[in-house]
C-alpha positions, 0 to 999 in steps of 0.5 A: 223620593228621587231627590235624595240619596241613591239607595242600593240593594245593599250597602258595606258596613265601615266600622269607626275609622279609629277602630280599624287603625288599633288594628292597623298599628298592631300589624305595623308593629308586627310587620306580620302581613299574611302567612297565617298572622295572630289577627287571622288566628285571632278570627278564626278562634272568635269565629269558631267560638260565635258561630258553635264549629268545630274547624274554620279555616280563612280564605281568600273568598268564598269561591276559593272556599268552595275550590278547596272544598271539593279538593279535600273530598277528592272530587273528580266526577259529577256533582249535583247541584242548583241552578239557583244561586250566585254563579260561584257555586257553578263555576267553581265545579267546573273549574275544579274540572268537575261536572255540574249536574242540575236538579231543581228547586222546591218552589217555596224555599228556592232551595234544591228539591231532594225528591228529584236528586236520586233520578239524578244519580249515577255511577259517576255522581261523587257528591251534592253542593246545595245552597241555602239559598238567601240564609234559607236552610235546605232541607238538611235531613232529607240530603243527609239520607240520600247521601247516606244513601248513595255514599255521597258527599254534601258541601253547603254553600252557606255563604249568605248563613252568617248566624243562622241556626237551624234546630238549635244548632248553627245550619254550618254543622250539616253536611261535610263542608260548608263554606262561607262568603265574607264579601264586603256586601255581606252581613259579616265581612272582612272587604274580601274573604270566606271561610271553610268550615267541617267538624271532621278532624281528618278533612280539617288536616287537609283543607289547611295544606291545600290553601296553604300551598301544600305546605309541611313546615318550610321546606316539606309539602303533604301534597297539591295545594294553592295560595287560599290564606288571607291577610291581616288588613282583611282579618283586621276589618273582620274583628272591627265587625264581628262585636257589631253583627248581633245588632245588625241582625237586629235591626235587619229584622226590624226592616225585613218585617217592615216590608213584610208588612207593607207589602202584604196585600200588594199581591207579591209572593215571598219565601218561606223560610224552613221551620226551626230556623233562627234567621239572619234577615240577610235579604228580602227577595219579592216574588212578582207574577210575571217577568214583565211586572218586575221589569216594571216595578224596577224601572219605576224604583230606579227613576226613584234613584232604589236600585234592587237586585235580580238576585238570582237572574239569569239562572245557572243553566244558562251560562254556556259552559254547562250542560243543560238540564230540564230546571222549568221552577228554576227558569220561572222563579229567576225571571220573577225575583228581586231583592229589595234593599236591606242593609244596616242603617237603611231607614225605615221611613224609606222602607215604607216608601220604597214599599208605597213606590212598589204597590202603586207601580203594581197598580199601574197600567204598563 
């Protein structure tokens, strides 16, 4: 297999070239390049209406996403949070000057435990930021009560959710804020962007000034913002690919089975995804028995020109600018995880191969 293709863990949809410069002579025509221009109008209504929210709002990223986020619920104090997730979800704490403080995950969804969160509270604790760790829906009730609870905020990092729906209604729904990455490796895109989403109206009025400078009209400001909008080339690329995305999650289904197929005698471990859940198929993560059974596996998969991803390696406790707390799931699970490719017009045949390459590097000796 190694004399074909490279084969990435994930590979960016480009819609027909033509598809996008339809767009591209709008805005020429237009001259209207950023500053809340009709295509990203236009995206946020579409996306409002295909996703079943209330309030979206546009961003640059979803790491501003999650900025702006803990700025519209006035978060200055501690916030409890995973250790298993893309760094974003860390960092972006601390950069709002907050503090992160890590509870561990449930060993099957890799989602963070609510039995261990209210050990963790104390009277500097102002909100929980969860993530649906690979599309996969936290246990959503159990936070909503300790919240309710305690008099806590909930932000979701959703951002590998595009399209999940969980008991009927769209997994953005729950919690405060959720947010949304629309990163050009992700499901839907837009090259680079993100989004922010509530169904409350008040916290609706004050993410759109804080990502917009603060701005009240021209020459009036409502209070501290930043530059959070984005442009009309990325909303361009988001309206060229959103028709597309129910047929993506089609065929990403049709792999994610594939693989749960052929790997189900391979001795490998997979996450369960949460009852109720109507799932975007965004990865396909493996659970391996050691550290050094994964390390073996990728190499073979490399020399096979599949590169797949540690997602997520090391664990967030490990960076050296946060607080280290007792995470031993998060610290196992991090070493024994890795996404193997799934993406739109992966071929099957390949599916099958990359899952024969997997089994029989099992079976080999080290």
């Amino acid at each position: 297999m190694n004399s074909g293709k490279q084969i990435n863990v994930t590979k960016t949809y480009l819609p027909p070239l033509d598809d996008y410069i339809k767009y591209l002579k709008k805005i020429w025509m237009n001259g209207w390049i950023t500053n809340h221009g009709p295509l990203v109008n236009s995206l946020e209504n579409k996306l409002k209406k295909y996703l079943g929210v209330r309030h979206l709002f546009f961003v640059a990223n979803g790491t501003v996403a999650l900025e702006i986020s803990m700025k519209a619920l006035n978060l200055t104090k501690e916030i409890i949070t995973t250790p298993f997730s893309y760094v974003a979800t860390t960092s972006s704490i601390v950069w709002v000057n907050c503090i992160p403080v890590f509870v561990d995950i449930e060993p099957e969804s890799l989602c963070i435990n609510p039995m261990l969160i209210q050990n963790a509270i104390t009277d500097k604790t102002q909100a929980i930021l969860a993530t649906h760790v690979y599309g996969n829906p936290c246990d959503v009730e159990a936070l909503d009560k300790i919240a309710k609870k305690n008099k806590l905020k909930i932000i979701y990092d959703a951002s590998h959710c595009f399209e999940v729906k969980y008991k009927g209604t769209s997994i953005l729904n729950y919690g405060d804020i959720s947010t949304l990455s629309f990163h050009a490796t992700k499901l839907f895109h837009t090259a680079e962007g993100g989004a922010v989403i509530t169904n409350n109206d008040k916290l609706a009025h004050r993410i759109s000034y804080l990502r917009n400078f603060g701005h009240h009209g021209q020459e009036a400001f409502w209070g501290l913002g930043i530059n959070g909008k984005n442009s009309e080339l990325h909303a361009a690329m988001g309206l060229c690919i959103l028709p597309k995305v129910k047929s993506f999650i089609k065929q990403r289904k049709e792999i994610y089975k594939t693989y749960s197929e052929q790997l189900k005698d391979s001795g490998l471990k997979f996450i369960k995804i949460r009852e109720g859940t109507d799932y975007n198929y965004s990865y396909f993560p493996i659970l391996f028995k050691n550290q050094g059974e994964l390390l073996k596996v990728r190499k073979v998969l490399n020399k096979n020109n599949i590169f797949p991803r540690r997602y997520f390696y090391p664990s967030l406790l490990e960076l050296d600018y946060v607080k280290k707390f007792n995470s031993s799931v998060s610290s196992n699970i991090s070493k024994r995880i890795l996404c193997l490719p799934l993406y739109y017009g992966l071929n099957i045949e390949n599916v099958k191969k990359i899952s024969e390459i997997i089994k029989e590097a099992i079976k080999c000796p080290a």
